[in-house]
C-alpha positions as CSV (number, residue, x, y, z in Angstrom):
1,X,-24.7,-52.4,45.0
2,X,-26.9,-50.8,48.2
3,X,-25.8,-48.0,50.2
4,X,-25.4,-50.4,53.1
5,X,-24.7,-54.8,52.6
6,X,-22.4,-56.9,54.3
7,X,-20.1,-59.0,52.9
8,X,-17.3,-61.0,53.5
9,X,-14.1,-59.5,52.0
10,X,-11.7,-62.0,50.1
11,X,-9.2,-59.7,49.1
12,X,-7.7,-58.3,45.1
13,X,-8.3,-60.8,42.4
14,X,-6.4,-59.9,38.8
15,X,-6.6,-61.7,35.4
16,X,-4.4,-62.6,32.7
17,X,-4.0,-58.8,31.8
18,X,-3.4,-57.2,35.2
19,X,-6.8,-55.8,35.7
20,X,-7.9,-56.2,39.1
21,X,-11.2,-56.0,41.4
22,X,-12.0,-56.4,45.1
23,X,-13.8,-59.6,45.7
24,X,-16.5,-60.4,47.9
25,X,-18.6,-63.0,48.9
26,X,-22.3,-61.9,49.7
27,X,-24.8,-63.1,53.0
28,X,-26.7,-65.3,49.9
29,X,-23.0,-67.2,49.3
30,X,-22.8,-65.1,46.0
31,X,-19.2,-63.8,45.0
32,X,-19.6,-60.1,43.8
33,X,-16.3,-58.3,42.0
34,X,-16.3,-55.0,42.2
35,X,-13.2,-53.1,40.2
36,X,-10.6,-51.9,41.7
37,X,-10.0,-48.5,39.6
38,X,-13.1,-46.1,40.0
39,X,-15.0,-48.1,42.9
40,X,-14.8,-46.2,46.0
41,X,-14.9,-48.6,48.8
42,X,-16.2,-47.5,51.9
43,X,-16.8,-50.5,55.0
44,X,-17.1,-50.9,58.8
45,X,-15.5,-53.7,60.6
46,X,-18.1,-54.4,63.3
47,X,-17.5,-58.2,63.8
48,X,-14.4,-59.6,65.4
49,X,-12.7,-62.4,64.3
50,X,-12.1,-64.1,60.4
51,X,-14.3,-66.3,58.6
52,X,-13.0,-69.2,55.9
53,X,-13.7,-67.7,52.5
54,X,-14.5,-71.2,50.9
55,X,-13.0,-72.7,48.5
56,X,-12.5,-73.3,44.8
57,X,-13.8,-76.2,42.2
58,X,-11.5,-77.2,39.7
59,X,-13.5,-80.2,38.0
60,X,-16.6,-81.2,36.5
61,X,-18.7,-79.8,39.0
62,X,-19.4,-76.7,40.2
63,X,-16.6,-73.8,39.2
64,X,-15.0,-70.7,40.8
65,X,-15.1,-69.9,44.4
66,X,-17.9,-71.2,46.3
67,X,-19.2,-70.0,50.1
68,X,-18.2,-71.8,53.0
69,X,-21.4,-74.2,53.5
70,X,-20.6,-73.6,57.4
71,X,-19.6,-69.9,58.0
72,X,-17.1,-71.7,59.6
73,X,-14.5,-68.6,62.2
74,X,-10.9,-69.5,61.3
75,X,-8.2,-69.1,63.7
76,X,-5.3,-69.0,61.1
77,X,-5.2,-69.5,57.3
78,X,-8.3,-68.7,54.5
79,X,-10.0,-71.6,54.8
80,X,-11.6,-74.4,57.5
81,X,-10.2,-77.7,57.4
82,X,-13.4,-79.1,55.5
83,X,-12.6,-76.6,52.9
84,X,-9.6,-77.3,52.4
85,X,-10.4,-81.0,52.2
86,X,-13.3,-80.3,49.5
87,X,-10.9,-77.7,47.2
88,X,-7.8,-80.9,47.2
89,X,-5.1,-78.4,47.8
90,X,-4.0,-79.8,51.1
91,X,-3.4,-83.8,49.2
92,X,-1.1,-81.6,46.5
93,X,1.1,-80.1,49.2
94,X,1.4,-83.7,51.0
95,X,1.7,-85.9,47.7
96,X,4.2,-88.1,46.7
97,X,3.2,-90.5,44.3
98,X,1.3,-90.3,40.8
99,X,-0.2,-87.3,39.0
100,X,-3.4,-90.1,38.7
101,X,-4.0,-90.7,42.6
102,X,-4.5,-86.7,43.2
103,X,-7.5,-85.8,44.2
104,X,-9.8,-85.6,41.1
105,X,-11.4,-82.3,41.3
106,X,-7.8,-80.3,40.9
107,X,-5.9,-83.7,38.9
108,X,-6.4,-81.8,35.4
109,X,-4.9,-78.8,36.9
110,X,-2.0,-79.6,38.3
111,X,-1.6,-81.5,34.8
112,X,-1.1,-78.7,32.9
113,X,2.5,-77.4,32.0
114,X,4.1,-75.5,34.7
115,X,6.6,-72.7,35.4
116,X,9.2,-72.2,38.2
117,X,10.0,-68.4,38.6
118,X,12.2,-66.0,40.8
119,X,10.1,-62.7,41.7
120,X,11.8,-59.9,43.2
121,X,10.1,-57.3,45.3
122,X,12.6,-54.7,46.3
123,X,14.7,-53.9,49.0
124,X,17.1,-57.4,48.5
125,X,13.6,-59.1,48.9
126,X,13.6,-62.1,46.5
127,X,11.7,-65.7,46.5
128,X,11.2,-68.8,44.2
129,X,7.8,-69.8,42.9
130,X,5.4,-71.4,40.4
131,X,2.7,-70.6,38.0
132,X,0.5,-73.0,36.1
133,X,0.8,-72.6,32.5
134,X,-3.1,-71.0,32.3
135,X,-1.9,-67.9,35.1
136,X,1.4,-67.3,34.2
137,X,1.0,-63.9,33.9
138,X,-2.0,-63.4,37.1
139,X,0.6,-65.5,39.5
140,X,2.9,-62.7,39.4
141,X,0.1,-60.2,40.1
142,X,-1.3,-61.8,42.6
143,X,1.8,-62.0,44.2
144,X,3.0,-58.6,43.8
145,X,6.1,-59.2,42.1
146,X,7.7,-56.0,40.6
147,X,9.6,-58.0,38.2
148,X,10.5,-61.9,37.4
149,X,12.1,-63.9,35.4
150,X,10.8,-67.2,34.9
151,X,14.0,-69.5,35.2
152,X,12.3,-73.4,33.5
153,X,9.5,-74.9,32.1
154,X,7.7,-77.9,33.8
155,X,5.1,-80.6,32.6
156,X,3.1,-80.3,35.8
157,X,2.3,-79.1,39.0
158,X,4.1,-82.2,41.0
159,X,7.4,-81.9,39.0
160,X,7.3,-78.0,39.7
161,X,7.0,-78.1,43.1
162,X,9.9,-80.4,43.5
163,X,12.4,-78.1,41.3
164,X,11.0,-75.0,43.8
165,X,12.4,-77.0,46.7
166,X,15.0,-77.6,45.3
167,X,16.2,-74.6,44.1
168,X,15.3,-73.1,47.3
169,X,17.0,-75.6,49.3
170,X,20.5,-75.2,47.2
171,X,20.4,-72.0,46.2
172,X,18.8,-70.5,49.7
173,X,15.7,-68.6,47.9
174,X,12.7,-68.2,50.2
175,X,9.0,-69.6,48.6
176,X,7.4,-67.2,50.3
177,X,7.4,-63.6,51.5
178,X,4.5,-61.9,54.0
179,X,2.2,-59.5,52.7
180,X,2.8,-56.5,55.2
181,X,6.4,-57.0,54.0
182,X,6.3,-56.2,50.5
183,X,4.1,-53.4,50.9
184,X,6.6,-52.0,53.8
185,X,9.7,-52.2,51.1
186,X,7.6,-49.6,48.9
187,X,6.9,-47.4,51.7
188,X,11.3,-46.7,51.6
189,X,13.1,-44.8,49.4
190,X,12.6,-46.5,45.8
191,X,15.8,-47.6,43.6
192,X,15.7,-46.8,39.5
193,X,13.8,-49.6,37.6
194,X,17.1,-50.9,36.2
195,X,18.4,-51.5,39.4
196,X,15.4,-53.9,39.8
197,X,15.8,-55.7,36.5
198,X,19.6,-55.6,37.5
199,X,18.6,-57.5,40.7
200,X,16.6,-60.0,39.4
201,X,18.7,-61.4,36.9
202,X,21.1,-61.8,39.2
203,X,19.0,-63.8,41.8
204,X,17.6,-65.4,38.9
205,X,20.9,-66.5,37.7
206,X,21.8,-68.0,40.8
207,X,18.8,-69.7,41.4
208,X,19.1,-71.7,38.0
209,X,22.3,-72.7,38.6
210,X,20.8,-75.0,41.6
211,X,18.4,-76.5,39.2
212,X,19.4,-80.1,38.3
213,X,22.3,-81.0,35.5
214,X,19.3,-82.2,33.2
215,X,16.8,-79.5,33.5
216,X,16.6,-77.1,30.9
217,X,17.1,-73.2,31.6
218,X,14.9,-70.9,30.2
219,X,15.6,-67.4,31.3
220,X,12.3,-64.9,30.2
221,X,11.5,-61.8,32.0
222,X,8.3,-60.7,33.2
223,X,8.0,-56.7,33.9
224,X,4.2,-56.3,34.9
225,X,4.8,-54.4,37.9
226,X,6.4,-51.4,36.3
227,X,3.1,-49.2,35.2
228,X,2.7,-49.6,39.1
229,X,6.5,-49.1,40.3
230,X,6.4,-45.9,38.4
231,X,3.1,-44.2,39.5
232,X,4.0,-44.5,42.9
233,X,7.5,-43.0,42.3
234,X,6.0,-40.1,40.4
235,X,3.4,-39.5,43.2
236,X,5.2,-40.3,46.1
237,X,4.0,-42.4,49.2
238,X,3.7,-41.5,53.0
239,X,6.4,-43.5,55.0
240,X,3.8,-45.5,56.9
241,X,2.2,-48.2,55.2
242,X,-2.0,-48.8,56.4
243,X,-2.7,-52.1,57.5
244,X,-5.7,-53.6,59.2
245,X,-5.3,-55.4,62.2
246,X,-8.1,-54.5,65.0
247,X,-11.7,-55.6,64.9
248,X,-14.1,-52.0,64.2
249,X,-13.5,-49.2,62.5
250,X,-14.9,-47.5,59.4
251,X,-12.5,-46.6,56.5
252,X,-12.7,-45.8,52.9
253,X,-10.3,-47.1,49.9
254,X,-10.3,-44.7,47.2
255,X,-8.1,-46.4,44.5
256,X,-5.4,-45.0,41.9
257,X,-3.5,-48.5,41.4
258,X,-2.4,-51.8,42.9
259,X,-0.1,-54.6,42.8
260,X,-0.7,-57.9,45.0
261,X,-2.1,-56.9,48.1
262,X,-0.8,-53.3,48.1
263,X,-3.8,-50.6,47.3
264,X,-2.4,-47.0,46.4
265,X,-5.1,-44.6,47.5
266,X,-5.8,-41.1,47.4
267,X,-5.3,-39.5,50.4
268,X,-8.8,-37.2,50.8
269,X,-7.2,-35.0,53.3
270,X,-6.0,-33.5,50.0
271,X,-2.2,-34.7,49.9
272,X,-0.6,-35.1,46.5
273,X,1.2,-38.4,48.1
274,X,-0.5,-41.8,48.0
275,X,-1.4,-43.8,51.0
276,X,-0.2,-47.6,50.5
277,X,-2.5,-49.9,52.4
278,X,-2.1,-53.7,52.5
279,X,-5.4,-55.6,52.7
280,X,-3.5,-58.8,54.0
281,X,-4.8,-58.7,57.2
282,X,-8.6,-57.6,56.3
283,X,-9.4,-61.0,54.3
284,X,-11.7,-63.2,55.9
285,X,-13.6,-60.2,58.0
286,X,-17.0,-59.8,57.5
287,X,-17.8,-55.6,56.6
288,X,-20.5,-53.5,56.1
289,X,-20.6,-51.3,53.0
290,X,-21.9,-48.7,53.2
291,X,-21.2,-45.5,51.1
292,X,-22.2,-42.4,53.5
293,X,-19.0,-43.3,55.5
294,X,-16.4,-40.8,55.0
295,X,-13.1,-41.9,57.2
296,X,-10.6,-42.4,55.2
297,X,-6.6,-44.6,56.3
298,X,-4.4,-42.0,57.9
299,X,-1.6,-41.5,56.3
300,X,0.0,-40.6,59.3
301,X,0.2,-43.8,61.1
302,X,1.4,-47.2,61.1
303,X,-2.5,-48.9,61.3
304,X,-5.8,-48.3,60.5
305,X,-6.6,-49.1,64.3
């Protein structure tokens, strides 16, 4: 990496095994990862506005994220509408009828086995979900679950995502919860792990008690935000959480863990606490790296800006 490039921020990305990294897309249309632990991230925002960050092939063709051919400005969302139209997402959300009229770059996808989950995030802060069978485990990270339990298996992505409504509809479970939110819940006083496993279980039983008479329960627990749940406990946390939401600045990100979209960083005023910032609202903005800056989020204050 230069001392100074511009990129186009796309937010954490994590694997199978929790490991994460920022990602980037570079001027060339290149997506850079850089790790999250031990990478010391330090950007301007000069640029207003957000960009689409592309969108992803599934098929035959060309795999993994690829650049927006048209540096297309979005107004709301990650993506333009030709994006979305190319990636096939926006027929899956839409589609009623066979697995074999989707679209076919993301058909073998949302063929695979599926799972229908209830994550919990603190705070009373509960929602339904899925996970393909192939990231099971990197759904939940991504999402910035502290604990799940996955509630019944599925044979694909169509029959999932009509259990998730339902199941949401009858037993009141939300599908989605903000970013800014779940970081906000860690910035308050934190409850004992076991009253998170305790509070789980118990959404978890209520939400697969909505689940159709012929559906078969399953009722596994997923625990991969603990490592994270408990370093910020031990450290501590400033009651403000950092989140981005003016157009120019220059900050620094100096990493000791993550889960989702919530970034625990060292506070280099000297502060044993850590400073949670949520990156939400930074995806999509075009930043220049460059590593003489030396700002660093305020602990302090409620934004960045």
């Amino acid at each position: 990496m230069s001392a100074t490039s511009t990129a186009l921020y796309c937010g954490t990305r994590w694997d199978e095994q929790g490991r994460w990294c920022y990602e980037l897309i570079r001027a060339d249309g290149s997506t850079e990862s850089l790790p999250g632990i031990g990478t010391r991230l330090a950007f301007r925002v000069s640029e207003p506005g957000r960009f689409c960050l592309g969108y992803h092939g599934f098929g035959g063709g060309r795999r993994g994220r690829q650049a927006c051919p048209r540096r297309a400005r979005v107004d709301s969302g990650k993506q333009c509408a030709q994006c979305r139209i190319t990636e096939g997402w926006s027929a899956v959300h839409s589609h009623r009828g066979p697995l074999t009229a989707l679209p076919e770059q993301v058909r073998d996808y949302v063929a695979q086995p599926h799972h229908l989950y209830v994550a919990y995030f603190g705070d009373g802060m509960a929602k339904v979900g899925t996970a393909s069978a192939s990231r099971r485990q990197r759904r939940l990270f991504e999402q910035g679950a502290l604990v799940a339990r996955f509630i019944t298996d599925s044979p694909d992505g169509l029959h999932v995502r009509e259990l998730e409504r339902v199941v949401s509809e009858r037993a009141g479970l939300r599908q989605a919860v903000a970013g800014v939110t779940k970081t906000r819940i860690l910035t308050k006083p934190l409850r004992p792990w076991s009253a998170l496993e305790a509070a789980v279980a118990d959404a978890a039983e209520h939400a697969a008690g909505a689940l159709p008479a012929d559906i078969t329960r399953t009722d596994t627990v997923w625990s991969g935000g603990r490592d994270f749940y408990a370093t910020i406990l031990a450290r501590g946390r400033f009651p403000d959480a950092t989140e981005f939401t003016e157009d120019s600045g220059e900050y620094v990100l100096d990493a000791v863990t993550a889960h989702g979209h919530t970034i625990a960083c060292v506070d280099e005023a000297g502060a044993g606490e850590l400073v949670l910032v949520n990156d939400t609202r930074l995806i999509g903005r075009r930043i220049e790296l460059d590593a003489a800056i030396t700002a660093a989020p305020r602990p302090a204050q409620t934004s960045l800006f």
